[in-house]
N, CA, C and O atoms as a Tinker XYZ file with bonds, in Angstrom:
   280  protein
     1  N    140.331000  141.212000   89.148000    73     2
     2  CA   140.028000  140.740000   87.807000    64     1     3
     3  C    138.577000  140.239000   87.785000    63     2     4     5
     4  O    138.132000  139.349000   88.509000    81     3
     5  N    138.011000  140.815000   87.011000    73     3     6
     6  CA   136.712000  140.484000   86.826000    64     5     7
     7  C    136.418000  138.960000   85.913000    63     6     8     9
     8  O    136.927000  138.558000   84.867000    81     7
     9  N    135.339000  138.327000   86.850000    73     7    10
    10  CA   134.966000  136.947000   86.061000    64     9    11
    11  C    134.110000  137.099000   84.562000    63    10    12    13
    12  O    133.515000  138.040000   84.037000    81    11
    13  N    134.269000  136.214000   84.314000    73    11    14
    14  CA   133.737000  136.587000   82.881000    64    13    15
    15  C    132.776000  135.333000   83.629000    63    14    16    17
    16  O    132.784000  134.660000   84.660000    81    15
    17  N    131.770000  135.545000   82.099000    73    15    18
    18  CA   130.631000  134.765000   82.947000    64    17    19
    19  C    130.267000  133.486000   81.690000    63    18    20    21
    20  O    130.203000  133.602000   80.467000    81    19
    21  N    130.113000  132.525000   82.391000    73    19    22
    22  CA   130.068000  131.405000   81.299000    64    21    23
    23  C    128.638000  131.455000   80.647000    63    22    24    25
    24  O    127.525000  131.526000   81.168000    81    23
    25  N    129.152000  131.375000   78.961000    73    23    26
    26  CA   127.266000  131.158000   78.185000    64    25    27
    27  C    127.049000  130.054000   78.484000    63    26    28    29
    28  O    127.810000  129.113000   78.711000    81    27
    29  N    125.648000  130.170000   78.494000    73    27    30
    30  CA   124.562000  129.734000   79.114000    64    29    31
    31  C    124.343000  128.426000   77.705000    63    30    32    33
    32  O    124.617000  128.622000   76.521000    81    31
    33  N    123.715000  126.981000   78.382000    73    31    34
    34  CA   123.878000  126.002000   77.225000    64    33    35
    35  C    122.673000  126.312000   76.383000    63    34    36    37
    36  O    122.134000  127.132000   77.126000    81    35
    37  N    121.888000  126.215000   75.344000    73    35    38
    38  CA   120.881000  126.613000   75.131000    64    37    39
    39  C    120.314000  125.286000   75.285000    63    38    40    41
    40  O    120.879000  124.229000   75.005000    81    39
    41  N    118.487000  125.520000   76.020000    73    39    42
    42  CA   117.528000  124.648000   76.158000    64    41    43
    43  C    117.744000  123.574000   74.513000    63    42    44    45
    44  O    118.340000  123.965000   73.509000    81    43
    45  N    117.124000  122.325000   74.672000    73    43    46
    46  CA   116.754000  121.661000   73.475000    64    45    47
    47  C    115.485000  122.086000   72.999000    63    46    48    49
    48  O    114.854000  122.850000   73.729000    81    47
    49  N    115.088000  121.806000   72.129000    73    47    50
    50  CA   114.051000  122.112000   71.347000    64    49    51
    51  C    113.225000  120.579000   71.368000    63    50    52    53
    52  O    113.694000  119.485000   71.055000    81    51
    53  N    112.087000  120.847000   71.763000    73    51    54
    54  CA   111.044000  119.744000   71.813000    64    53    55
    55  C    110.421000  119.558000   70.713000    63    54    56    57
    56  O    110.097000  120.467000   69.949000    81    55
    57  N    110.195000  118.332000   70.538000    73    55    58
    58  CA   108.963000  117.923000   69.129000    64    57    59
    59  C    108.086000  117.302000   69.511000    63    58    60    61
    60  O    108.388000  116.627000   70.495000    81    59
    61  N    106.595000  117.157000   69.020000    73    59    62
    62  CA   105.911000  116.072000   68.764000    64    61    63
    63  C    105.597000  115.383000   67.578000    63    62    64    65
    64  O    105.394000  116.089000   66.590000    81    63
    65  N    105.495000  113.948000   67.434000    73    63    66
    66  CA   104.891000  113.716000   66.124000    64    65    67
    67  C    103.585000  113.284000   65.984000    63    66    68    69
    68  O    102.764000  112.696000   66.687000    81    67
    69  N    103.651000  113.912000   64.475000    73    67    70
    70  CA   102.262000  114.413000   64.054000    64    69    71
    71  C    102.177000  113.529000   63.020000    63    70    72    73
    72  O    101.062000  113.034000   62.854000    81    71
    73  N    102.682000  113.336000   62.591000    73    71    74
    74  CA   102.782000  111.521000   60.972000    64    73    75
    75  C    101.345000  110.705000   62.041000    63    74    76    77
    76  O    101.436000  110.297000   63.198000    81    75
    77  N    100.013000  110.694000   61.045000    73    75    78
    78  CA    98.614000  109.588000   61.883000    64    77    79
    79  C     99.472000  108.392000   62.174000    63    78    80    81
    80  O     99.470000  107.963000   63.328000    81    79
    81  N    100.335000  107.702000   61.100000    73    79    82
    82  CA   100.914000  106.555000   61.244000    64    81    83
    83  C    102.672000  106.711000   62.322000    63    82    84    85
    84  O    103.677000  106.001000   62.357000    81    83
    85  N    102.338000  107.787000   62.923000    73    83    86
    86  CA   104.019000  107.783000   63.962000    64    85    87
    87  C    105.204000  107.952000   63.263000    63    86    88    89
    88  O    105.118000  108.354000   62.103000    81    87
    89  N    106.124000  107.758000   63.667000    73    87    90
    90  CA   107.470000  108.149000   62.551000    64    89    91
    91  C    108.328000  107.322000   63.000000    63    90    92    93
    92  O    108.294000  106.785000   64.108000    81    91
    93  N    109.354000  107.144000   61.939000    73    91    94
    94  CA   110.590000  106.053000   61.805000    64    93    95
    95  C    111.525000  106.659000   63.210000    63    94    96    97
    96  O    111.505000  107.802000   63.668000    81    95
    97  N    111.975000  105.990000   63.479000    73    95    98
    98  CA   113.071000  106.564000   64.400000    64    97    99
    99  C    114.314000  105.591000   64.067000    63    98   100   101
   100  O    114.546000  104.485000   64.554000    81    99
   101  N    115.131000  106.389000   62.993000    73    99   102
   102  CA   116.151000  106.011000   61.833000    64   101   103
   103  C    117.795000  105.737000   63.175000    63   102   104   105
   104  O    117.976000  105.984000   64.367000    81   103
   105  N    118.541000  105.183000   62.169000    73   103   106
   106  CA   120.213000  104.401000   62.897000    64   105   107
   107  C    121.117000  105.694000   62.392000    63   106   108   109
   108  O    122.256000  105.725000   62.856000    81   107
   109  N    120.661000  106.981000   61.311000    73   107   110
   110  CA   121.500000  107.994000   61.337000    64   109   111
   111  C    120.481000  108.971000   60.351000    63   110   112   113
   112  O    119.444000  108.412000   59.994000    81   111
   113  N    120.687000  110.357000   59.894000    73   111   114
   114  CA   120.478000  111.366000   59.608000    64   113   115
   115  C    119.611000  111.397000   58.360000    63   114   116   117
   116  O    119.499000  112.524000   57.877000    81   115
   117  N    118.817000  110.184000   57.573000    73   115   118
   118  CA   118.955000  110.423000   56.338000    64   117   119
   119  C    117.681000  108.594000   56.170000    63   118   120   121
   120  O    117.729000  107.665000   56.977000    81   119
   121  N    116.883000  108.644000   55.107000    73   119   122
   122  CA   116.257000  107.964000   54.727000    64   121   123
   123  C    116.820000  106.297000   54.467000    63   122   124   125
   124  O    116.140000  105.281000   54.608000    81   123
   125  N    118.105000  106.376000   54.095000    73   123   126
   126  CA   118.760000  105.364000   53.771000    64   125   127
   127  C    119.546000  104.398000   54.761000    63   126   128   129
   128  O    120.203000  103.375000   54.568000    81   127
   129  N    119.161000  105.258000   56.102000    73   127   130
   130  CA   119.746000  104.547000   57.181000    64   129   131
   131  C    118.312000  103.384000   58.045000    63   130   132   133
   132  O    117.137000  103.737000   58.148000    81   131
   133  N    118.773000  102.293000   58.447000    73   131   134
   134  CA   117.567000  101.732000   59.004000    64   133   135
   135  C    117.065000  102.303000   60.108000    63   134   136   137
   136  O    117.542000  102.921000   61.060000    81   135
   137  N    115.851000  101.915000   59.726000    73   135   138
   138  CA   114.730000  101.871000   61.235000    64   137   139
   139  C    114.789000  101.199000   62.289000    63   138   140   141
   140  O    114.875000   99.995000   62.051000    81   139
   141  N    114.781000  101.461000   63.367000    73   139   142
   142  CA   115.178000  101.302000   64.340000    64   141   143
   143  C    113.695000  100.575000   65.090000    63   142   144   145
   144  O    113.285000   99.479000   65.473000    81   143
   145  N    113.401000  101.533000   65.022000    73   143   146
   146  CA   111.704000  101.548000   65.261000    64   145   147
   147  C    110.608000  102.331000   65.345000    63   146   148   149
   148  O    111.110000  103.346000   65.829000    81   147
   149  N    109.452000  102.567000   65.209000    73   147   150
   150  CA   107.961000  103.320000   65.149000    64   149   151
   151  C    107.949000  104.354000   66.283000    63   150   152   153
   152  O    107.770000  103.815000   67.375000    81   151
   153  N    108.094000  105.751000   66.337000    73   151   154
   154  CA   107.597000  106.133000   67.841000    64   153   155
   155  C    106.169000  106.802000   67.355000    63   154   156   157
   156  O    106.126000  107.249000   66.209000    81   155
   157  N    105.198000  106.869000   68.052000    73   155   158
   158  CA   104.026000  107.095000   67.955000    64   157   159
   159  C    103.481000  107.827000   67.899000    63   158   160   161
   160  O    104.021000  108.683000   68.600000    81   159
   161  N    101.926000  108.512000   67.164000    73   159   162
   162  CA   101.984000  109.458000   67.040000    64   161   163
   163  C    101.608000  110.308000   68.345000    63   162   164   165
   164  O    101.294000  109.539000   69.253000    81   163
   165  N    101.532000  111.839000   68.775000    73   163   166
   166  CA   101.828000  112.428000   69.764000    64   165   167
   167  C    102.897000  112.402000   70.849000    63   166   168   169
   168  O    103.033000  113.339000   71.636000    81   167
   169  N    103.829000  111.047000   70.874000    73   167   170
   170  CA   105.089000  111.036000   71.476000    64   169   171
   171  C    105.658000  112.831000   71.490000    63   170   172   173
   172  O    105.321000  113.713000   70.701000    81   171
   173  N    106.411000  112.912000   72.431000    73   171   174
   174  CA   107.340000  114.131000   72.800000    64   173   175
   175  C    108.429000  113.931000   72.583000    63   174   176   177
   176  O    108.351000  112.731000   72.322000    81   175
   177  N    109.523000  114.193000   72.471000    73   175   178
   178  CA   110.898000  113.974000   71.938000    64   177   179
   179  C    111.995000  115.139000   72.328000    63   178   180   181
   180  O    112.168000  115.899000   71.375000    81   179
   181  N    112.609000  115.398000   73.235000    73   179   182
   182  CA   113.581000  116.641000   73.017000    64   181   183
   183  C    115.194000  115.944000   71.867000    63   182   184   185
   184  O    115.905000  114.942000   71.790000    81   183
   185  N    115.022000  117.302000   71.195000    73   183   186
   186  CA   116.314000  116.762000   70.215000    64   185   187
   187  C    117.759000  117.193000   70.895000    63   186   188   189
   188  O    117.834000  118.096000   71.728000    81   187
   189  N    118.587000  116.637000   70.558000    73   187   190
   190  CA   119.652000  116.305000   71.210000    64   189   191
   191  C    120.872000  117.368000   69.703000    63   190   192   193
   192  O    121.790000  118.171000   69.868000    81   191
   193  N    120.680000  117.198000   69.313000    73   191   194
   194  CA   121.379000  117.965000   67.656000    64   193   195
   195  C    120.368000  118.113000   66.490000    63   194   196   197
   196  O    119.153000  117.927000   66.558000    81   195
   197  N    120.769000  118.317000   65.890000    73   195   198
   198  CA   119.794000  118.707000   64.580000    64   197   199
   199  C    121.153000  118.779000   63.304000    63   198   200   201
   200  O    122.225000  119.338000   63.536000    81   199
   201  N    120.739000  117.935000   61.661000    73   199   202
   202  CA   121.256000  118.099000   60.348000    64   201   203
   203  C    120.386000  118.114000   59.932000    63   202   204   205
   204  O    119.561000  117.203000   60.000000    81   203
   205  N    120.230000  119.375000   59.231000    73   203   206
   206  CA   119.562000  119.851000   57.734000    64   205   207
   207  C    117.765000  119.539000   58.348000    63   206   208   209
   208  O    117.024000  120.232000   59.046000    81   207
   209  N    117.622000  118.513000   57.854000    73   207   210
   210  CA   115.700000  118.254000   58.278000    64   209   211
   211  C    115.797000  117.265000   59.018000    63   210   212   213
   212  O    114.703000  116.741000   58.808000    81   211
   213  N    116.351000  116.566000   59.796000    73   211   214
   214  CA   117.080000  115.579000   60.561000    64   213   215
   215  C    117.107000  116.101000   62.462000    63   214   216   217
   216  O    117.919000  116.949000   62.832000    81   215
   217  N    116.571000  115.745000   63.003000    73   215   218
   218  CA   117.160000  115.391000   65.083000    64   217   219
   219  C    117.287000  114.032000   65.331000    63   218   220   221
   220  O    116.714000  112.967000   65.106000    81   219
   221  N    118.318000  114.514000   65.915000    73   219   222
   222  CA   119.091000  113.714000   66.750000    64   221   223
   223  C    117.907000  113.295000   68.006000    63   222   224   225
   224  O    117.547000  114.343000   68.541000    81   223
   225  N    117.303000  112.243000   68.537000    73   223   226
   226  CA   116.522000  112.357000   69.822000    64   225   227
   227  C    117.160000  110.854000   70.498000    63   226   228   229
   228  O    117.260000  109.813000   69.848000    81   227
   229  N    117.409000  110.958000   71.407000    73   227   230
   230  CA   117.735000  109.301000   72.463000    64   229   231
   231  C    118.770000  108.837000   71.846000    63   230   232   233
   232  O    119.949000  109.131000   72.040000    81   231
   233  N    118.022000  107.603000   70.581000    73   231   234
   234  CA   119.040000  106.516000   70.336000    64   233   235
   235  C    118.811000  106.681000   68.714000    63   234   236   237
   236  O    119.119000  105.941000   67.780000    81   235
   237  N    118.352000  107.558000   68.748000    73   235   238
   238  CA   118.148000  107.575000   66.849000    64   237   239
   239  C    118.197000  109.178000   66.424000    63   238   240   241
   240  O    118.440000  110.193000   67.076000    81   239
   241  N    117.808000  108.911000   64.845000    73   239   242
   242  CA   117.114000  110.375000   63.782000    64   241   243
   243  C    115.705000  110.573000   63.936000    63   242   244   245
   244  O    115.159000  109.906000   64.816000    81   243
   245  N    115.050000  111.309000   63.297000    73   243   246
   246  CA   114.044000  111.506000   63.381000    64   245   247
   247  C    113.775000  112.634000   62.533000    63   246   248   249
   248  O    114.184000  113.749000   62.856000    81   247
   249  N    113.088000  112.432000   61.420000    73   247   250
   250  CA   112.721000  113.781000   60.052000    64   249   251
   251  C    111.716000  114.853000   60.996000    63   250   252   253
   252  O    110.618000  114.532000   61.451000    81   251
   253  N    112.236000  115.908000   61.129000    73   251   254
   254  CA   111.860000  117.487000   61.358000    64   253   255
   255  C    110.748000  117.730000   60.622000    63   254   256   257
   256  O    110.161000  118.811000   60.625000    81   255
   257  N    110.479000  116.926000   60.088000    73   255   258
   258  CA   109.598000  117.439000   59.075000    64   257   259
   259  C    108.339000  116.971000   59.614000    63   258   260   261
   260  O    107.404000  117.701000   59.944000    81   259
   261  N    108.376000  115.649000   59.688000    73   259   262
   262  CA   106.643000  114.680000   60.317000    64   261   263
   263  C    106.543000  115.680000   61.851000    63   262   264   265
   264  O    105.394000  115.585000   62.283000    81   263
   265  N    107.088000  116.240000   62.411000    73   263   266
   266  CA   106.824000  116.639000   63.665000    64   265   267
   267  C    106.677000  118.153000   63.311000    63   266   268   269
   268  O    106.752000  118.750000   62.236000    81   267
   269  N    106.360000  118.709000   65.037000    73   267   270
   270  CA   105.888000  119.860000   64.949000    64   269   271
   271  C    106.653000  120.371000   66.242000    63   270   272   273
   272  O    106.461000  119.574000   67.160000    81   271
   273  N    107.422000  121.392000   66.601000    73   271   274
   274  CA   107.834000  121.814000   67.472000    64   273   275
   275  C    107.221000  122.223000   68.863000    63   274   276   277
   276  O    106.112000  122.750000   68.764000    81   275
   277  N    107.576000  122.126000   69.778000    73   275   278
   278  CA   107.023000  122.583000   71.205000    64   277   279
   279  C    106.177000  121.927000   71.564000    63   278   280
   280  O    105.641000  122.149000   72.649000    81   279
């Protein structure tokens, strides 16, 4: 019997931010949730999940949008 072969997890997707003033690093997915705190600008970030314009990174959100991939 032949093994079948397990998929492969896919890599995360890296960001940096690009906001001059750094970006919120939000308590969930969405503007209305608090800030947590400032991460800075050029910080690196691998995202952990992703909603809509929203990653998931560490201990917070983070808008897809102020950043720039890779």
């Amino acid at each position: 019997m032949a093994r079948r072969k397990r998929a492969e997890t896919p890599a995360f997707a890296k960001y940096t931010v690009t906001h001059a003033w750094g970006q919120n690093l939000r308590s969930g997915p969405g503007t209305e949730h608090p800030v947590l705190r400032v991460i800075p600008r050029g910080t690196t970030v691998e995202a952990a999940a992703a909603e809509q314009n929203w990653v998931r990174v560490e201990d917070g959100w983070m808008d897809r949008q102020l950043m720039k991939e890779g």
